[in-house]
C-alpha positions in Angstrom: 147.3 113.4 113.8 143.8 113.0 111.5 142.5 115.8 114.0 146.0 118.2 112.9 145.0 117.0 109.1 141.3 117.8 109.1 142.0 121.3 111.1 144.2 122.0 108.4 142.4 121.0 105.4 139.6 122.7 106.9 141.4 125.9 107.1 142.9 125.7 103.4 139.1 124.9 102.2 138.2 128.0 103.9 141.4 130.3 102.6 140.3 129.2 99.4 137.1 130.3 99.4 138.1 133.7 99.7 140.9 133.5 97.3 138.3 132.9 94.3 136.2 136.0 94.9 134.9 137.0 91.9 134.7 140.6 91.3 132.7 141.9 88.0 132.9 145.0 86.6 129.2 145.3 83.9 128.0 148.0 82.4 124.1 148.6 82.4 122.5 151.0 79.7 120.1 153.7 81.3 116.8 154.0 79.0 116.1 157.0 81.2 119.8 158.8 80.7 121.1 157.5 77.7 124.3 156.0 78.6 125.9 152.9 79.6 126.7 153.1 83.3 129.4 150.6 85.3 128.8 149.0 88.4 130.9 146.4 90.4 129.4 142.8 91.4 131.2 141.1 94.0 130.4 137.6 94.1 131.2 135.2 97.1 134.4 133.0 96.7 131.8 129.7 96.7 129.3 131.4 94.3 127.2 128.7 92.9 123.8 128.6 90.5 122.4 126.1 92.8 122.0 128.7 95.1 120.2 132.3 95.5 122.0 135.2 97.4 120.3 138.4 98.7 122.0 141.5 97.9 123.6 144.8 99.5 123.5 147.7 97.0 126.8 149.7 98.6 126.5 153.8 97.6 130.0 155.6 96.7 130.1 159.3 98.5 130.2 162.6 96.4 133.4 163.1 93.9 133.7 159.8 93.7 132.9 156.7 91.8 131.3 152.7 91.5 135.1 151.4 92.0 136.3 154.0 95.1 134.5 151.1 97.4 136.3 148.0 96.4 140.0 149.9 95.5 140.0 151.6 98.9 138.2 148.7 101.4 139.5 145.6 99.3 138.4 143.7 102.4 134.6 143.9 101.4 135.1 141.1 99.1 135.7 138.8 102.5 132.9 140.0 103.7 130.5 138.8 100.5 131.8 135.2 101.1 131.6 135.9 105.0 127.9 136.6 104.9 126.6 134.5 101.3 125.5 137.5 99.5 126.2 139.3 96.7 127.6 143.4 96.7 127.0 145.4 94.0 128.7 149.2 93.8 126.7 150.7 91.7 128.1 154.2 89.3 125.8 157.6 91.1 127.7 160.5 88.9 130.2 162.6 90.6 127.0 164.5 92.4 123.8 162.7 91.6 122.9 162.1 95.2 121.8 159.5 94.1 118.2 161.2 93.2 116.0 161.7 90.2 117.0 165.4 89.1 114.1 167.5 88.3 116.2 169.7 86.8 118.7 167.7 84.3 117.5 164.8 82.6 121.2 163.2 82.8 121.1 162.4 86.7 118.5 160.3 86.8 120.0 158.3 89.5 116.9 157.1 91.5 115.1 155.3 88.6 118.2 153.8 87.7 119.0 151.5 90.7 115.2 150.9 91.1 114.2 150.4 87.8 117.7 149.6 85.4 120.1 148.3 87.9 118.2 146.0 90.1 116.5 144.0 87.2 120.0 143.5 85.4 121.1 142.2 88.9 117.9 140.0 89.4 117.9 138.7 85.8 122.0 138.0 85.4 123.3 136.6 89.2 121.3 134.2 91.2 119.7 136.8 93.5 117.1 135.9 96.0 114.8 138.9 93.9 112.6 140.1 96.6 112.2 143.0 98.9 113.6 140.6 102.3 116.8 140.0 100.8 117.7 143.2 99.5 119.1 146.2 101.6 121.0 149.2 100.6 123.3 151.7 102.2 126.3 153.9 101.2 128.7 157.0 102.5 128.1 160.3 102.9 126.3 161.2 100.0 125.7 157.3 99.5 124.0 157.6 102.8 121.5 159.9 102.4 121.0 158.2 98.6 120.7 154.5 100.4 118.1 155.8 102.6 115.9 158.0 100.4 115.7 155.3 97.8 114.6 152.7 100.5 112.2 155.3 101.7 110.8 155.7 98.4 111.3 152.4 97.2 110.0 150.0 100.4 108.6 147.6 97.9 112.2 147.4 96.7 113.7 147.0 99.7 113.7 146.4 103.6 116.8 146.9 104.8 118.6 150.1 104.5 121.8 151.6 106.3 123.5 155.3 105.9 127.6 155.6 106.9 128.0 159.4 108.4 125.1 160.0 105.7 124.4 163.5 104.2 120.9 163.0 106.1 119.6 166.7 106.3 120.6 168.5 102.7 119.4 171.6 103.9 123.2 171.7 106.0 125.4 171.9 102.7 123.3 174.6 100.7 126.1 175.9 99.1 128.1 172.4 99.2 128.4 169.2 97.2 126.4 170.6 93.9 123.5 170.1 95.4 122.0 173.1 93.8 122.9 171.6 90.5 120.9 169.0 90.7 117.8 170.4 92.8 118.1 173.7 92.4 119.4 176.6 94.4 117.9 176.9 98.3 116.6 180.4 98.0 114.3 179.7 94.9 113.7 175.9 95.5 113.1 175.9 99.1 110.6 172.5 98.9 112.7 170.9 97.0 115.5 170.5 99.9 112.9 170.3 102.4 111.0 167.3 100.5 114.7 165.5 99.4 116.0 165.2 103.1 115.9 162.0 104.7 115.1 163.9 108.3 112.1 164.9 106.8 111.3 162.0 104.9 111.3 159.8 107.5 108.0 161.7 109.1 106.4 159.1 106.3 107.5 156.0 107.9 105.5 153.5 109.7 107.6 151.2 112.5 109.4 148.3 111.2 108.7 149.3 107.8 112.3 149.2 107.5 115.2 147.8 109.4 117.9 150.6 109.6 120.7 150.7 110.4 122.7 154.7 111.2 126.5 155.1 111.7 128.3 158.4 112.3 131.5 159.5 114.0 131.4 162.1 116.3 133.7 164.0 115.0 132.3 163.9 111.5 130.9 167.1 110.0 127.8 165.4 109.2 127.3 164.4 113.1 124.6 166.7 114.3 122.5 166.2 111.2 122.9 162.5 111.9 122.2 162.6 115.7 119.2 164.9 114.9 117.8 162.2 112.5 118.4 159.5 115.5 116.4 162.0 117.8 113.6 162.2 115.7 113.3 158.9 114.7 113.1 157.9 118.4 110.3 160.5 119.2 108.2 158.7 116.4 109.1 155.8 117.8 110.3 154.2 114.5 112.9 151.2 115.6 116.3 151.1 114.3 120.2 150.9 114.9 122.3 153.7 115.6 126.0 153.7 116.5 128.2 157.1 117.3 131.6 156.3 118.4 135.2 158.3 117.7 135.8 159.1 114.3 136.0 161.7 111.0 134.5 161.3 107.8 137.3 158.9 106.5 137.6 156.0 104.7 139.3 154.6 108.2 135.7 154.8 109.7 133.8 153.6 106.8 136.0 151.0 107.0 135.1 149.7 110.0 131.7 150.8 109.8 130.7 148.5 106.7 131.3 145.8 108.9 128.8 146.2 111.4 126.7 147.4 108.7 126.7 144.0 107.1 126.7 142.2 110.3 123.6 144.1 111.0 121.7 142.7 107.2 123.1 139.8 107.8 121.0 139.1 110.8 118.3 140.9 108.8 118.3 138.2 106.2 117.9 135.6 108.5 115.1 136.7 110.5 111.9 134.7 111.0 108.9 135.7 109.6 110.5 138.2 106.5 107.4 139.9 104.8 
């Protein structure tokens, strides 16, 4: 019988855990664009100031926004108290890419996760505010933002995963509103070259960064994505990639942020973090 009770308490502790998820909604002015920009902070159901969390920056894809994550997968709140860290789903525009636009001065996208966003973080949750416990992926468009920022950002951070990522840009030339934030492909021909993760990667040394790929083979973005996995294994650069069935739906992502944060969970709690 005090077995069947302690099981059972046990299992209501745990329950509510979860039910006390905190989810913030804050909105962070950008020096660099002008306007106040709103992000969502999940906190785990057990969040406490006596401890420090690391953090998973999660990218929204193109046309959408820093809520679409939490409305559509609710279930990524379990997954903050599942894993002790915090989530934050962070505004990119409609079709920022989630880069610094050389072109308009209001998509300034890059310098505010690196240089707005993460300090608010750092400075208003207890974050563990260093590059080891910080990693950052996202969807489609997310994906290619999660990995060029990590790529250009790897004092930032050192974990960094893409979800049937936008990984070559130079495939949706006339797609997305890419041009509207780089330029047109005919006329800025460097720029698309230089802002694609499958070229930016020629930059990285191995175990620079943990990553972590994902794409469904049916996806539209699946050759760019298995090309990126080809060439990161010539250059012998380690990392995680997983193809299996699936479209570029919010049923894959689904799934897929789970082995995502499996895979930074483990990342957190490896030995020797630099």
């Amino acid at each position: 019988m005090k077995r069947l009770i302690f099981v059972f308490v046990s299992f209501f502790l745990y329950l509510q855990a979860f039910s006390v998820i905190q989810v913030d909604t804050v909105s962070v002015f950008s020096v660099r664009m002008k306007k106040d920009i709103k992000n969502v902070v999940i906190k785990p159901g057990n969040y406490s100031e006596k401890k420090h969390y690391p953090v998973v920056y999660l990218l929204h894809g193109y046309s959408d926004n820093y809520a679409k994550w939490v409305k559509t997968v609710p279930s990524i709140k379990n997954l903050s108290t599942m894993y002790q860290l915090i989530i934050v789903c962070p505004d990119g525009g409609y079709n920022s890419w989630f880069m610094d636009s050389p072109i308009d001065s209001t998509s300034q996208y890059e310098t505010y996760i690196t240089k707005e966003l993460l300090p608010y973080i750092d400075a208003h949750y207890f974050t563990i505010p260093n590059r080891n416990a910080r990693a950052i992926t996202g969807l489609s468009m997310g994906g290619h933002g999660a990995l060029y920022i990590a790529i250009r950002n790897k004092n930032l951070f050192q974990d960094a995963g893409s979800m049937s990522g936008g990984v070559d840009l130079r495939s949706s030339v006339k797609e997305f509103d890419i041009a509207r934030r780089i330029g047109d492909y005919e006329t800025h021909r460097a720029e698309w070259d230089n802002r694609s993760v499958i070229n930016m990667v020629s930059s990285l040394k191995n175990n620079e960064l943990n990553l972590i790929i994902d794409c469904g083979v049916s996806d539209f973005f699946y050759q760019i994505n298995a090309a990126l996995h080809r060439r990161l294994m010539a250059m012998n650069i380690n990392h995680d990639y997983i193809e299996r069935p699936g479209t570029h739906s919010w049923d894959y992502w689904a799934n897929s942020i789970q082995y995502q944060m499996l895979f930074f969970d483990r990342c957190f709690h490896q030995p020797n973090r630099k």
